[in-house]
C-alpha positions, -999 to +999 in steps of 0.1 A: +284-177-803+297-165-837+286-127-848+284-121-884+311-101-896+349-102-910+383-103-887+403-073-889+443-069-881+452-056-848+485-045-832+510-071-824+499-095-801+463-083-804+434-105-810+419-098-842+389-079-838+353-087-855+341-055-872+301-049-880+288-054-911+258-027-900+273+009-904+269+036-868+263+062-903+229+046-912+214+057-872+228+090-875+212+095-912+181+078-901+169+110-890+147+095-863+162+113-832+157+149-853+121+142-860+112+142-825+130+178-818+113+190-848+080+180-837+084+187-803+097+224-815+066+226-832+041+221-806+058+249-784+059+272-812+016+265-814+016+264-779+031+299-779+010+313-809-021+298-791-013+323-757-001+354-776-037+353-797-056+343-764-038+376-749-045+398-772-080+390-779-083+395-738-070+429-742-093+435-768-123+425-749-110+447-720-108+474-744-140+476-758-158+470-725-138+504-714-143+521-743-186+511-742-186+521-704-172+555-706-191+563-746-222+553-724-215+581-700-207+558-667-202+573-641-172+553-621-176+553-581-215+562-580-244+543-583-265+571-598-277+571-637-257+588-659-263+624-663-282+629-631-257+656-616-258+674-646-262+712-645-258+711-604-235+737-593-222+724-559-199+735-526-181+710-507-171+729-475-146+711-451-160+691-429-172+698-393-147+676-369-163+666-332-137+640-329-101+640-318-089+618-346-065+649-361-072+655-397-104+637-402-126+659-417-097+675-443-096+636-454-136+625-457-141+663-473-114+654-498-127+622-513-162+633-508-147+659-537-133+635-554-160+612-558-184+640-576-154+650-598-165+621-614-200+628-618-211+637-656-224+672-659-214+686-624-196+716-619-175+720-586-173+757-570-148+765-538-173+798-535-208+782-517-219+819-530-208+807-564-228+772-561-269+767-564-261+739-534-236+729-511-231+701-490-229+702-449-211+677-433-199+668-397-182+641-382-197+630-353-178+599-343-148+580-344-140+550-329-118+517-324-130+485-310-114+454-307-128+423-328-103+393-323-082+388-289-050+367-288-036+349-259-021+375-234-028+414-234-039+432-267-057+424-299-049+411-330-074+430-354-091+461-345-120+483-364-120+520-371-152+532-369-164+572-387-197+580-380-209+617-397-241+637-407-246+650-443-268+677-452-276+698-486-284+732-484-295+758-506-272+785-510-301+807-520-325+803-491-300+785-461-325+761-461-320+725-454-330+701-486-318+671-477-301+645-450-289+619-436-263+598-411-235+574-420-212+552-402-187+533-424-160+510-410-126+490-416-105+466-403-067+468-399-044+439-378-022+447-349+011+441-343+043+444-315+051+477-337+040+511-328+045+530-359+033+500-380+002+499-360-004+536-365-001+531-399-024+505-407-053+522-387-046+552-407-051+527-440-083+516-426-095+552-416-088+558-453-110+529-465-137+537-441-135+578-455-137+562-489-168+534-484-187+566-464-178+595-493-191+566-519-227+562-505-229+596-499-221+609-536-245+578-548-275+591-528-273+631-533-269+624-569-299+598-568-320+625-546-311+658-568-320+635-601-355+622-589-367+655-579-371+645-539-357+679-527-380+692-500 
């Protein structure tokens, strides 16, 4: 088979060697191979526009939302209306502790604190001679009972258990306005680990606390804004 083309002198003893009419410049100018970077470069670089402008309208929305909640006068961790704690001077005494669980009642009394700091309009007193209420608590109960058993002695998950008594009183008068009873609860898994153990029901004693001092911020601020006190 012949190939188009013209001989060319070798070295010595070489066969002469058939060079191509069709020149390796005219692929390499042909620009073919550099369009399909350039248009691949260009779809990342909208790609990449595309999720910076999708982020930042995200943080935008987040923003606003925020900014409407708190404007509107939200109160974050209660389910009462805005403004229903407003003008209520109130006492949080430490909690009563019947239990042996050490420490208990400085923790619920802490976050029960806590959770009316957020409240819109209240004011928080230490005196319960400085405070037109004050709320009365005792725990009552607390417990751990096993929910899941593995094969061989012990448990793999457990449940805390805080059961307590809340009352509201009138500074004025001593007398007795409002309560009720609670029992909150929490799960934590067990392990081979003593200190890790320990540490995990303390977590879940923490997120029963915190589930109990919720509902019971909710409903004296629901009760002191309808009017219901006896």
């Amino acid at each position: 088979m012949e190939f188009p083309g013209r001989e060319t002198a070798g070295p010595a003893g070489e066969q002469p060697r058939l060079a191509c009419s069709r020149s390796p410049s005219r692929y390499a100018t042909s620009g073919r191979p550099f369009a399909v970077t350039r248009r691949d470069n260009s779809k990342k670089r909208r790609t990449f526009q595309l999720l910076r402008v999708a982020r930042r309208l995200s943080e935008a929305v987040i923003l606003m939302l925020v900014i409407m909640l708190t404007g509107c006068g939200y109160e974050f961790g209660t389910g009462a209306k805005p403004g229903a704690a407003y003008g209520l001077r109130l006492a949080v005494p430490v909690f009563h502790n019947d239990t042996f669980e050490p420490i208990l009642d400085k923790r619920v009394t802490e976050m029960v604190r806590r959770q009316f700091l957020q409240a819109d309009g209240l004011t928080l007193v230490n005196d319960v001679g400085a405070a037109s209420l004050a709320i009365v608590g005792r725990i009552t109960g607390y417990g751990l009972s096993p929910i899941s058993f593995r094969q061989g002695p012990g448990t793999t998950e457990n449940r805390v258990t805080i059961a307590a008594t809340v009352s509201l009183q009138d500074t004025a008068t001593k007398k007795t306005v409002w309560a009720e009873g609670y029992v909150r609860s929490a799960e934590f898994f067990q392990t081979a680990d003593l200190a890790s153990n320990r540490a995990r029901q303390d977590r879940a004693t923490e997120e029963a606390a915190q589930a109990m001092a919720e509902d019971i911020v909710s409903r004296v601020l629901e009760v002191y804004s309808s009017g219901d006190l006896k």
